[in-house]
N, C-alpha and C positions, 0 to 999 in steps of 0.2 A: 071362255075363249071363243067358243062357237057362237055365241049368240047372235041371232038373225041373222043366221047364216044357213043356204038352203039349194040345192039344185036341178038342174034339169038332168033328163037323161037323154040321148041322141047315140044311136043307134042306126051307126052306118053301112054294115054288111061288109064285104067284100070289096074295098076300093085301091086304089094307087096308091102310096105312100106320099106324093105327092100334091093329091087332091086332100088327102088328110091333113096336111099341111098349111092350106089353103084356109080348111074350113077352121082351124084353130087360128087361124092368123087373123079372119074376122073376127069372131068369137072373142080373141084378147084384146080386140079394140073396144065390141060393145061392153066389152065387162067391165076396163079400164074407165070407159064413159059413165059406165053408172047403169046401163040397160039391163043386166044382168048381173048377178053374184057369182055363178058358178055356171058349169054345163059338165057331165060326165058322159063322153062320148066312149064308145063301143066298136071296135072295127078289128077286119084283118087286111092282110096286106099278101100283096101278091110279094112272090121272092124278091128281097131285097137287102141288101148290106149296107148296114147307116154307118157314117162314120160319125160320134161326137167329138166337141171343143178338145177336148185330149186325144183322141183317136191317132196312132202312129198306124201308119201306110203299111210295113209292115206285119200288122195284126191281120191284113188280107191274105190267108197265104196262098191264094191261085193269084195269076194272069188276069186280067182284065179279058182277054179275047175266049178263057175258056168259063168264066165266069156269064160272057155274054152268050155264049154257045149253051150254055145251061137256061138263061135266060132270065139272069141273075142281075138286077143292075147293083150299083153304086152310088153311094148319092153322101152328098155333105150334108149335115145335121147342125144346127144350135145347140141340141140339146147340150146336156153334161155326159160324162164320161166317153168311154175309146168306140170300140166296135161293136158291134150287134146286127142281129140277123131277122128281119120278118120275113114271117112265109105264112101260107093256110093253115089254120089247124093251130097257131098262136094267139089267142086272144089279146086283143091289145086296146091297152084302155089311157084314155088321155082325160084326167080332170081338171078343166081349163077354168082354174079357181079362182077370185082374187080374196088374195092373201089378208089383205088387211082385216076380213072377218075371224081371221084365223092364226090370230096373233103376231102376223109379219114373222113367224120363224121357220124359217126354211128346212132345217132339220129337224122338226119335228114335224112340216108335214111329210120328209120321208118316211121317217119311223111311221106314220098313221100312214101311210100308202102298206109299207112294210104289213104292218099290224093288219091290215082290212083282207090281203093276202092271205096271211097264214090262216087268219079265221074261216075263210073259205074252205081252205084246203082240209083245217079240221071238222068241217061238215062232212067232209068227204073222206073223215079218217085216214086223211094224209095229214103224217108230223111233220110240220116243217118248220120252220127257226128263222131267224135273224141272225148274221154275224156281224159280232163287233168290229168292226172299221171297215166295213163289205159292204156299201147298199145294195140289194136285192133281198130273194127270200130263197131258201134252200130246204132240199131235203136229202139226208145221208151223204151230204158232202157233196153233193151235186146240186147245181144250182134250176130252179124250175121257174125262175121272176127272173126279167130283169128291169133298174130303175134309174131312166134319164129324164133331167125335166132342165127347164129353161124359167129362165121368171123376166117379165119385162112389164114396169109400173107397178108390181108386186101383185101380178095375174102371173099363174103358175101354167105351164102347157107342156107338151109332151107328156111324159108318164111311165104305165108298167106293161110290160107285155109278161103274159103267161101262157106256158105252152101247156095246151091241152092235148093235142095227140096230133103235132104235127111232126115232120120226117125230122129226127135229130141226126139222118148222117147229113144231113149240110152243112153243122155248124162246123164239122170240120174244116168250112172252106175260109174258117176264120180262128182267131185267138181271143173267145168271148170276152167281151167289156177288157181285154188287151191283159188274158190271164190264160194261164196253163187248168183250166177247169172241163169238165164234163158237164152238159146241160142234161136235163130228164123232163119227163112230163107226167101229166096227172092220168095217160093213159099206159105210164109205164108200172100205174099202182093199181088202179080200176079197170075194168072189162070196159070195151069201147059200148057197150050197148051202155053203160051206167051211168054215160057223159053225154049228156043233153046240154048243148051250149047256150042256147035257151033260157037253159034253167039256172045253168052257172052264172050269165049277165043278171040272170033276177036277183040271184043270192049275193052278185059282189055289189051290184046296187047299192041293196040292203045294207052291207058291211060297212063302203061309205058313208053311207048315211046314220050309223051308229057310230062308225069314229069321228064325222067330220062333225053332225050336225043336233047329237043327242050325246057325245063326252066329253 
């Protein structure tokens, strides 16, 4: 399924959610063209409430003006599913793939998104799972991934964001992916000194690169 199939890594730091946006929007052209196969980019995002293709208005549950007061925008997304929240301290990882290395099937590169997740996290001796009819990845019934993507020409963009030790009272200020859930993070399991984000982009790399490009 994988065969000659391979990709880069890009590692953007600290940007816009909007600029991020941008650089996968080039990105799905050259890959689309044939310039590239893949790119697995790296970033966080300053506070931000994405609405995806399902997202009801309602799942926002502030005001706009106390939202902006926090310094919180809003912003319409392509991606798939309802609402979602970035902020510091959530890793977020966009693999801006094309598909057709990758057998054209769409749910199954969730499940290996899904899959490359948990593996991490059991490095990190956090149990976490997959639930049946739920994309994301969870631990103890709280949800610690979430997972929207978009596909166009059968180049996959968007992605997962994982929260590593950023503030979870914000998601209050929403109704996660548009459900009555609790979010958690990888620093609600491990001592913050034992989270090296660093280290964690090198190992989910890795993890990609064993479910996309070597199973």
């Amino acid at each position: 399924m994988s065969s000659g199939f391979d990709f880069e890594v890009l590692d953007l730091g600290l940007i816009d959610y909007q600029k991020g946006f941008s650089w996968q929007q080039d990105l799905v052209n050259e890959i689309a063209s044939g310039k590239r196969k893949g790119v697995l980019i790296f970033c966080e995002h300053s506070p931000v409430i994405t609405l995806g293709r399902s997202a009801k208005k309602e799942n926002v549950l502030k005001p706009g003006e106390q939202l902006k007061s926090l310094g919180i925008e809003v912003v319409a997304a392509n991606r798939g599913g309802d609402v979602t929240l970035h902020l510091p301290g959530q890793l977020v990882v966009y693999p801006v793939f094309n598909l057709r290395y990758l057998g054209r099937d769409i749910g199954l590169f969730l499940r290996n998104m899904e899959k490359a997740v948990i593996s991490l996290l059991n490095d990190y001796r956090i149990k976490a799972t997959a639930l049946e009819g739920s994309t994301g990845v969870w631990v103890e019934q709280k949800k610690i991934a979430s997972i929207g993507i978009a596909v166009k020409n059968w180049v996959a963009y968007h992605g997962v964001s994982l929260n590593i030790n950023c503030n979870l009272d914000l998601f209050s200020l929403i109704r996660p992916c548009g459900q009555d859930i609790i979010m958690t993070s990888m620093a609600r399991f491990i001592h913050f000194n034992d989270l090296n984000v660093s280290e964690i982009k090198i190992k989910l790399a890795d993890k990609f690169k064993q479910v996309f490009t070597r199973g």
